[in-house]
C-alpha positions as CSV (number, residue, x, y, z in Angstrom):
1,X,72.4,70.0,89.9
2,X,74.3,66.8,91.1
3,X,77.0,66.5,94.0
4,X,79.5,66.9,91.3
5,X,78.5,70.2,89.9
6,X,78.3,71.5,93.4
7,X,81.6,70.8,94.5
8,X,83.4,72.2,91.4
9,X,81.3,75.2,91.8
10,X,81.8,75.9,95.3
11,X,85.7,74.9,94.8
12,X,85.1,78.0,92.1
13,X,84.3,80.6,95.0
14,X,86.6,79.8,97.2
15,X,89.4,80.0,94.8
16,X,88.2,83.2,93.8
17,X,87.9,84.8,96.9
18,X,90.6,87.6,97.6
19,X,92.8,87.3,100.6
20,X,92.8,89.8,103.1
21,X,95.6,91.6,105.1
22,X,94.9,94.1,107.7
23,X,97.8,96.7,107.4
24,X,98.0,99.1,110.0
25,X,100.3,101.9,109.3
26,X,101.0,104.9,111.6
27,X,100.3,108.7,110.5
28,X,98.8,106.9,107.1
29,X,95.1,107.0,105.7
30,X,93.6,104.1,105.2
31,X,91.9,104.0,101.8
32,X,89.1,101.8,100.6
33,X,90.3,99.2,98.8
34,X,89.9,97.8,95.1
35,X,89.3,94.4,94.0
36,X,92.3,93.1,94.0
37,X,94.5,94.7,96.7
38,X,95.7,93.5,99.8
39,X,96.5,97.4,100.9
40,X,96.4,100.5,100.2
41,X,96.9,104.1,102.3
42,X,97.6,107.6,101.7
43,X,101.0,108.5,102.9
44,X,102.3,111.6,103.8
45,X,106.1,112.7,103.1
46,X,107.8,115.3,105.0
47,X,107.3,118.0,102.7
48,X,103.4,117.4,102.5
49,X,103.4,116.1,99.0
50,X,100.8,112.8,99.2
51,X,101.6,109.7,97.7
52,X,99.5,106.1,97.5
53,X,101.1,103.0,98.2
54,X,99.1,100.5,96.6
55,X,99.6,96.1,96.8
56,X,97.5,94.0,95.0
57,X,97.5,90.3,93.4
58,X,98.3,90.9,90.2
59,X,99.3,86.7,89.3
60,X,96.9,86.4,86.9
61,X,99.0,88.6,84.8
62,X,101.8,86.6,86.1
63,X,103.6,89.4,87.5
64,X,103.4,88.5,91.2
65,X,101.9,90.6,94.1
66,X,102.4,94.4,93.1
67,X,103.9,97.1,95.3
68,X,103.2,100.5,93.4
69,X,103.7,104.3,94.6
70,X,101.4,107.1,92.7
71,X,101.5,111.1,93.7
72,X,98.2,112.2,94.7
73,X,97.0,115.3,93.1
74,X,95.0,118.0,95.7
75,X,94.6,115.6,98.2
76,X,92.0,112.5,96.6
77,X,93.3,112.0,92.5
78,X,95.7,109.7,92.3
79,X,97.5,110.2,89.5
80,X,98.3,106.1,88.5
81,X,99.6,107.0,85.0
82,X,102.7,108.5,87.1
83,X,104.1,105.2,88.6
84,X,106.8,106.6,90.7
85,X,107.9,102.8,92.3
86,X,106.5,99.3,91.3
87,X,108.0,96.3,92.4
88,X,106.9,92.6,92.5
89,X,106.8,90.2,94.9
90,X,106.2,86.4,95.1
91,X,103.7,86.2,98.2
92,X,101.3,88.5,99.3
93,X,103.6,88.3,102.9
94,X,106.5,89.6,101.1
95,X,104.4,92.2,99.4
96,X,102.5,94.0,102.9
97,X,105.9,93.8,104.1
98,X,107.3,95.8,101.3
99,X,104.0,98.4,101.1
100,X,105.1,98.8,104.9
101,X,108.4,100.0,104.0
102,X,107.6,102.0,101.1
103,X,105.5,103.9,103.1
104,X,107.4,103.9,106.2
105,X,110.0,105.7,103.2
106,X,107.9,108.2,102.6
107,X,106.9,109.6,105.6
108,X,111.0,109.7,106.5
109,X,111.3,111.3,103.0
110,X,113.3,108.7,102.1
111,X,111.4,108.0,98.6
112,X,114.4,108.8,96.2
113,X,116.6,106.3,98.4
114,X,113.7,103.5,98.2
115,X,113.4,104.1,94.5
116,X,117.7,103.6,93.5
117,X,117.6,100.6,96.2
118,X,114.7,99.0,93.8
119,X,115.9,100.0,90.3
């Protein structure tokens, strides 16, 4: 293999490699996260329905960084067919900062409200 191939293939794995964020949330479960995501956490509302809050990198689709909301069915299905929120965002700062706030909305039971101030 010559120097050349080397540094294209080594440019290849770090290109590919997923950025991490560390987002602590208070009162929320952590959850183990997918390939692509930069968080993700169980949130509890007021009423002790569970939702997900879920960001990942979704640019090779060209949509952005992806903030999504999904009930969670008898506390561990998550029911992703049911998007209740998705929003997009242009850098994955932008987006932690809005998966804090959605899920800061839902354990205020401020969902509804978060979902008009997106739409």
């Amino acid at each position: 293999m010559s120097k050349k191939d080397t540094a294209n293939h080594d440019q290849l794995l770090s290109a590919s490699t997923p950025l991490t964020h560390s987002v602590d949330i208070a009162h929320a479960l952590p959850m183990r996260l997918q390939a692509l995501d930069l968080a993700r956490h169980t949130v509890i509302a007021p009423d002790t329905r569970r939702y997900v809050v879920a960001t990942f990198d979704d640019t090779r689709l060209r949509r952005g960084y992806v903030t999504a909301v999904y009930p969670q069915q008898n506390g561990y299905l998550t029911l992703i067919r049911l998007t209740i929120l998705e929003t997009t965002s242009k850098t994955p700062e932008a987006a932690v900062k809005r998966h804090t706030t959605a899920a800061h909305s839902i354990q205020q039971g401020k969902l509804k409200e978060l979902n008009k101030s997106v739409v």
